[in-house]
N, C-alpha and C positions, 0 to 999 in steps of 0.2 A: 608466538607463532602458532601455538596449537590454538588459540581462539578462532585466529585467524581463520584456521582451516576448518574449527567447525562450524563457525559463519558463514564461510564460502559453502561448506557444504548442505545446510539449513536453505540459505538463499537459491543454491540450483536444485535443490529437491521439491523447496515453494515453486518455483518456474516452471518446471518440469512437471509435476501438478498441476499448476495453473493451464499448460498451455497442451499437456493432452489427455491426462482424464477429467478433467472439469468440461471440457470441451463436448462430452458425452451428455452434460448436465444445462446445456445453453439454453436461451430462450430468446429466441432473433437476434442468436448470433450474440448474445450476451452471455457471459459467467463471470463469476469472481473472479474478481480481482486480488489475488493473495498479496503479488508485491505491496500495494497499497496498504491492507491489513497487516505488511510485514513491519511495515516502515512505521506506523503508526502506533504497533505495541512498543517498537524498539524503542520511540521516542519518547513515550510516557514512562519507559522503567529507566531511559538513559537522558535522557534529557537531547538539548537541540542541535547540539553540536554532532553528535553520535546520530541523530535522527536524519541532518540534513548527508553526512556520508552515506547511510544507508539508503536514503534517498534518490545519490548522485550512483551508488554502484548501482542498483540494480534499475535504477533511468536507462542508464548508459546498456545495462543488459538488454531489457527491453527494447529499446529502439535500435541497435545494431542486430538484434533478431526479427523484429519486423518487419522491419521494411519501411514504416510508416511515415511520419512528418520525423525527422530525426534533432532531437534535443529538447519536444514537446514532451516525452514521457521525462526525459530528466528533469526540468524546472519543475513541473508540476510537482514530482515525488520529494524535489527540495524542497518546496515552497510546502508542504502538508509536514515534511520532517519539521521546519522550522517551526509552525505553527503549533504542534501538538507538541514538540519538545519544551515548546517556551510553559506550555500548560504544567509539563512534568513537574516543576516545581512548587506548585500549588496541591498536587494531588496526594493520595494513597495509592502508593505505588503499589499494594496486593490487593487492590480492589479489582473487581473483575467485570465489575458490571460498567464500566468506565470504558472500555474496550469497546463494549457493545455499543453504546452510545455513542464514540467517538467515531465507529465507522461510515454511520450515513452520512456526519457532517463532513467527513475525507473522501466519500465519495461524491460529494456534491462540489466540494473543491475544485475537485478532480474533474469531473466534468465541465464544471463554467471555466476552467485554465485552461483544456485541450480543445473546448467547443469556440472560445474566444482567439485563442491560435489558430483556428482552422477557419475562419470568418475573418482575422485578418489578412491573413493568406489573399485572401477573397471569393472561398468557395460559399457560395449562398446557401444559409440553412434554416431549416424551420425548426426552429427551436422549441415550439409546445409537441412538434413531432416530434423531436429527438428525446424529451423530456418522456412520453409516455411510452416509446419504443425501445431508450437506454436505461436511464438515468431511472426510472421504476425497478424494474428488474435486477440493476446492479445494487442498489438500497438494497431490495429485498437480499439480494448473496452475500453481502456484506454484512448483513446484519447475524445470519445463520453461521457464519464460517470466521464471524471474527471470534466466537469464547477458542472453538480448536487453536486456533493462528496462536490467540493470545496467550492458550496456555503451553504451548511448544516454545513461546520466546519468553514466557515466563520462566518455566524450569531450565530454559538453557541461561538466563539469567542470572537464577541462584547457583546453577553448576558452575559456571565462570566468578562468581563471588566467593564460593565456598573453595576451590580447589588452587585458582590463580590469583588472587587479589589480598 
């Protein structure tokens, strides 16, 4: 239960972060993406099962606070848990520079899943636009703010290994 609780409360401190002081830091209306970077550390120290939950709660956070296409921010954050959880098992799990890397390719995920739900839908989009107006900018935030992310779910990592497990 107390993991519980300091997970939940890591997860609305990232969101809460995310959604109003990063908001000071935008760039048309872009900023990082933490949940993304959250879900993505979790996955590589816990592997894909653990990844695709973290995924599913704070999808579900996400899109119940937005407003936006509702159930788009969840697949997508499962489908990147799954993906980088299944890598977990191949990696060095206290490597740090793996984090860094892993985020432009989670945020490129991430965009061709939420950009391809929004085209089916059927809203028309220009996609070399979207490409130098989003999906630049977010690389770039993602790439600056995944070592912090990564070392906040690292050490609460070891803390839940050392004290619970």
């Amino acid at each position: 239960m107390k993991i519980f609780v300091a997970l939940v409360i890591i997860v609305l401190a990232m969101y809460s972060a995310q959604t109003s002081l990063l908001t000071f830091l935008d760039y048309n209306g872009v900023s990082a993406n933490l949940m993304l970077l959250l879900i993505v550390s979790t996955a590589l120290l816990r592997g894909h099962y653990v990844g695709v939950a973290m995924g599913f709660c704070t999808g579900i956070l996400q899109d119940l606070t937005t407003g936006d296409f509702f159930g788009c921010a969840t697949f997508a954050y499962m489908i990147i848990g799954l993906i980088f959880g299944k890598f977990s098992e191949r990696v060095v799990k206290d490597q740090f520079l793996l984090p860094v890397l892993a985020a432009p390719i989670a945020a490129v995920i991430y965009f061709f899943i939420t950009t391809g739900f929004i085209h089916m839908l059927g809203y028309p989009i220009d996609i070399s636009k979207f490409i130098h107006t989003m999906l630049v900018p977010l690389i770039f935030y993602q790439v600056i703010f995944s070592l912090p992310v990564h070392k906040i779910v690292y050490d609460f990592d070891k803390f839940v290994h050392k004290h619970f497990e």
